[in-house]
C-alpha positions as CSV (number, residue, x, y, z in Angstrom):
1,X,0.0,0.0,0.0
2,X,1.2,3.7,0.1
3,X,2.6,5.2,3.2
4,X,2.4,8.8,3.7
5,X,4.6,10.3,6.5
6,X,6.1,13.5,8.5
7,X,7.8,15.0,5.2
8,X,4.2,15.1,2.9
9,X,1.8,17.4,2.7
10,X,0.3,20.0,0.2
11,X,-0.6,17.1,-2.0
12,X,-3.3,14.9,-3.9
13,X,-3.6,11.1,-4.0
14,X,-5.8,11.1,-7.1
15,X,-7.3,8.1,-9.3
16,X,-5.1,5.1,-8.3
17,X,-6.6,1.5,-8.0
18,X,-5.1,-0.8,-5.2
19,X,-5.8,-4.4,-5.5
20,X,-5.0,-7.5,-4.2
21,X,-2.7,-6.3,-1.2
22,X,-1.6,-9.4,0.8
23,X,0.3,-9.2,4.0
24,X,1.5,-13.1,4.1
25,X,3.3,-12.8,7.1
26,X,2.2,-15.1,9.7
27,X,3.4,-12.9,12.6
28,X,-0.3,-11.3,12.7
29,X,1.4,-8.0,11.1
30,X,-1.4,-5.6,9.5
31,X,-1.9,-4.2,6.2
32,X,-3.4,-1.2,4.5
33,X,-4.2,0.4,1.0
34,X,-3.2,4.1,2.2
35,X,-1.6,4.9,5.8
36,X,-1.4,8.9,6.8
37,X,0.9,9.6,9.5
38,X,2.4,12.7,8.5
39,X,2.1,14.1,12.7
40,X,0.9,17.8,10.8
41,X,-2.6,19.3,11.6
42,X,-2.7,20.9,8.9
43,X,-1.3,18.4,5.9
44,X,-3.1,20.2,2.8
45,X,-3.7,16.8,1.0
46,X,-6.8,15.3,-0.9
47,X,-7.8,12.2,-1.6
48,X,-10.0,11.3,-3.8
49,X,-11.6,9.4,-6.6
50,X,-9.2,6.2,-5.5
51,X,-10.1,2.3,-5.5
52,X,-8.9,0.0,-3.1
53,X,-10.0,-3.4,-2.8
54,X,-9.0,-7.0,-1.5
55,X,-6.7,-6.6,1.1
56,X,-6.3,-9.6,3.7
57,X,-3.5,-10.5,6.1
58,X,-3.2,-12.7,9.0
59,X,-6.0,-10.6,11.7
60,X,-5.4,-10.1,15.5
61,X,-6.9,-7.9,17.1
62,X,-8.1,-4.3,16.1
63,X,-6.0,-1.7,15.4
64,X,-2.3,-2.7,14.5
65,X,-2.6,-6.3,13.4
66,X,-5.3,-6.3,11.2
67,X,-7.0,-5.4,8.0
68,X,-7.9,-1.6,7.2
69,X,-8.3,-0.1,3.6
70,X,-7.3,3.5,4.8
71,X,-6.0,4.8,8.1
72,X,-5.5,8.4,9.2
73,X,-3.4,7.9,12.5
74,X,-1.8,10.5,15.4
75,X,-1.5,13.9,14.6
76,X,-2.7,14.1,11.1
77,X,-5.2,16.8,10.4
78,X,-5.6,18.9,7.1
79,X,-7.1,15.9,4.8
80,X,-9.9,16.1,2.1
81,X,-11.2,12.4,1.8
82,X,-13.6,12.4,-1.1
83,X,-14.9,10.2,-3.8
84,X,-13.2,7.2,-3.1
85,X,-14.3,3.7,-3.1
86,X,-13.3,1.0,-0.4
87,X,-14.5,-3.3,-0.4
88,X,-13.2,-5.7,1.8
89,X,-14.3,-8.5,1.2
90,X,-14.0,-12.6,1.2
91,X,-13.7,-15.3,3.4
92,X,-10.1,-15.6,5.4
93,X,-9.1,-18.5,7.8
94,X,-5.5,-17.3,8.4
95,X,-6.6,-15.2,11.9
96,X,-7.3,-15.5,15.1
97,X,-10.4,-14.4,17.6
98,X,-11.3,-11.2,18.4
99,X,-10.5,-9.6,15.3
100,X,-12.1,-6.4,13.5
101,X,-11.6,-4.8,10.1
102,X,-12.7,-1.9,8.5
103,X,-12.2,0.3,4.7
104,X,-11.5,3.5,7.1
105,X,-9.8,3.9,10.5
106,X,-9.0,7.5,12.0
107,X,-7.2,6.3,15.6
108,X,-4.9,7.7,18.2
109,X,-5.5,11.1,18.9
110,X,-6.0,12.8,14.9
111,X,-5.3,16.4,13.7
112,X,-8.9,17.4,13.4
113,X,-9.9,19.2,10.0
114,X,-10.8,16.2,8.5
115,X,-13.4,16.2,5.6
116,X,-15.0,12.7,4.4
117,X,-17.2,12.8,1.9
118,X,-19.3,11.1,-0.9
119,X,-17.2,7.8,-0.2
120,X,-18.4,3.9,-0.1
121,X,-16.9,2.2,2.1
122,X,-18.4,-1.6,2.2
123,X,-17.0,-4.2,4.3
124,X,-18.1,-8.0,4.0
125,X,-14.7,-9.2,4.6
126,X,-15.2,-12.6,6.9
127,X,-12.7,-14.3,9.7
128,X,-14.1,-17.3,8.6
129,X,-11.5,-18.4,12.0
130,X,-13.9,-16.5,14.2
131,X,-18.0,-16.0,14.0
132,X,-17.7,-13.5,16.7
133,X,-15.4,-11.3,14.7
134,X,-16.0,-6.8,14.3
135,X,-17.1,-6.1,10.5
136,X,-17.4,-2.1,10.7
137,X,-17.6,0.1,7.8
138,X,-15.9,3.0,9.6
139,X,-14.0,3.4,12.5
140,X,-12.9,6.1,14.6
141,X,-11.3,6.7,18.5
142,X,-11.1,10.3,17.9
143,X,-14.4,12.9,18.5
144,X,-16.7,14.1,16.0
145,X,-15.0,17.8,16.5
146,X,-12.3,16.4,14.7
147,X,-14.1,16.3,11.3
148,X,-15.0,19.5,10.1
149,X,-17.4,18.1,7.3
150,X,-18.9,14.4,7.2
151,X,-21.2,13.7,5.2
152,X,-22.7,11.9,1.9
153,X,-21.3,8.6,2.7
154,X,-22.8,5.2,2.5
155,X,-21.2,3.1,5.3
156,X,-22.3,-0.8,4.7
157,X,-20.8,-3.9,7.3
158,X,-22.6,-7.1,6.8
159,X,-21.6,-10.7,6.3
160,X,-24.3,-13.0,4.8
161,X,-25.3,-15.5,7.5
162,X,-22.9,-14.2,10.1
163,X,-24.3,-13.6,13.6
164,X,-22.5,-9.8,12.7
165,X,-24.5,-9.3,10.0
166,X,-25.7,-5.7,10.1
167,X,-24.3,-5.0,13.8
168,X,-21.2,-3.1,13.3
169,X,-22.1,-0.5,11.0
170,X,-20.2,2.2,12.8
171,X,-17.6,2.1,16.0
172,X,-17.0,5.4,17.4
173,X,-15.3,5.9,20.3
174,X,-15.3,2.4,21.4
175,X,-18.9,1.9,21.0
176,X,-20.1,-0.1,18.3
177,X,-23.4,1.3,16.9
178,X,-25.8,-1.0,15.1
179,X,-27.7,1.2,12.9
180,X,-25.7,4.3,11.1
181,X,-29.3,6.3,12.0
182,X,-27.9,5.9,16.1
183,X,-24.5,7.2,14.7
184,X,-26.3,10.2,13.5
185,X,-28.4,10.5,16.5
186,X,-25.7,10.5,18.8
187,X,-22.9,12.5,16.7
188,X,-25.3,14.7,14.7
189,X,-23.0,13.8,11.6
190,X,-23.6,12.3,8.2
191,X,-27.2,13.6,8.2
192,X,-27.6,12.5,4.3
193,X,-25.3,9.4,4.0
194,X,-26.8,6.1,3.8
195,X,-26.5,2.3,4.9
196,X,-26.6,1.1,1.2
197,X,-25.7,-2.4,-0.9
198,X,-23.7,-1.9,-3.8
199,X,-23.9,-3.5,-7.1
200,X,-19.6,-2.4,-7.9
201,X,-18.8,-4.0,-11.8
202,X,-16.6,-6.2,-10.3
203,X,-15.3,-7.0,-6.7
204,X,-12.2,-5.5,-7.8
205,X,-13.4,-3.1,-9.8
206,X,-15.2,-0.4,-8.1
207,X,-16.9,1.4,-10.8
208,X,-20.7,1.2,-10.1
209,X,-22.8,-1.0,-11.9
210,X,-24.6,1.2,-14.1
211,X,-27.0,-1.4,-15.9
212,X,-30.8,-0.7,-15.8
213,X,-32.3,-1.4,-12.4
214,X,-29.2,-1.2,-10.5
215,X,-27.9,0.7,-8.2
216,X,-31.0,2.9,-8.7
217,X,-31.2,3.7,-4.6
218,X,-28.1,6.0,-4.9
219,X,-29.8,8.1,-7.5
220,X,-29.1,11.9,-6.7
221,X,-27.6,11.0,-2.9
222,X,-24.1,12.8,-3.7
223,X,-23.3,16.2,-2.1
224,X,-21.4,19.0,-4.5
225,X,-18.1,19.4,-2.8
């Protein structure tokens, strides 16, 4: 994946397409598409209209050792996160118990001035390993005051005949919220995104399916950024 540290900022990370990203190492080591640690609050850089899909490695855990499509981490602030697209997705045995994934995790303290909008991010990756394991769509340890606009999202966790189907759309400050209208209820954030299937053109192509019939739900949903 790409790692973005303490020496950029004032920069976009525009149209690229991560797929397949494997971390095979059996020491329970993590992986990510995109990791920001650049420690500024005020990093100038946008995001957006990027694909990242199938990522898996050997799950313990939540936060470190696991899978995460994009993490904003410690004192990062100053990011524009629009327009991208985010699946996890599959069936992996090679984990142990108590393990959680998520396409998005902002953790450990964050910047602030974050802006996340008009994204998917869809998560039906399973620990086959563990029946009991998180499935969130987004994840965060910091507080709402850190995003200065959230909105136009569609945030979908589910795994078909899992016990966690549907339960973990959202984890926010160490509480896992069930439906993404309690999210809104108790963040008063994301007033217009949605908890949405997607129909994508392929799993690792994250287009949207645009044939008649399909995908007709997210018909004018989009904010103008």
């Amino acid at each position: 994946g790409f790692y973005f540290g303490t020496t950029v900022i004032n920069g976009s990370v525009s149209y690229n397409k991560l797929v397949t990203v494997y971390n095979t190492n059996t020491g329970y080591w993590g992986v990510r598409g995109m990791i920001f640690v650049t420690g500024n609050m005020s990093s100038g850089i946008r995001v957006n209209n990027n694909m990242i899909s199938d990522l898996s490695t050997w799950d313990s855990g939540f936060g470190t050792y696991n899978t995460i499509g994009v993490e904003i981490n410690g004192a990062t602030g100053g990011i524009d996160f629009d327009y991208n697209s985010i699946n996890l997705f599959g069936s992996h045995t090679n984990s142990t118990t108590g393990t959680g994934t998520s396409p998005m995790a902002v953790l450990n303290g964050g910047g602030g001035n974050l802006r996340i909008r008009n994204n998917i991010f869809y998560n039906t990756y399973d620990n086959a390993y563990d029946v009991n394991d998180y499935v969130y769509a987004f994840y965060s340890n910091v507080p709402i005051t850190n995003y200065t606009a959230f909105d136009y999202n569609d945030f979908y966790a589910g795994i078909p005949g899992s016990p966690a189907t549907g339960t973990n759309i959202i984890d926010y400050q160490l509480y896992s919220y069930n439906t993404l209208n309690a999210f809104k209820i108790a963040t008063q954030a994301n007033a217009n995104s949605m908890n949405l299937p997607v129909v994508f053109t392929a799993t690792n192509d994250l287009h949207i399916n645009l044939a008649s019939g399909v995908n007709t739900a997210f018909d004018n949903l989009g904010g103008a950024l």
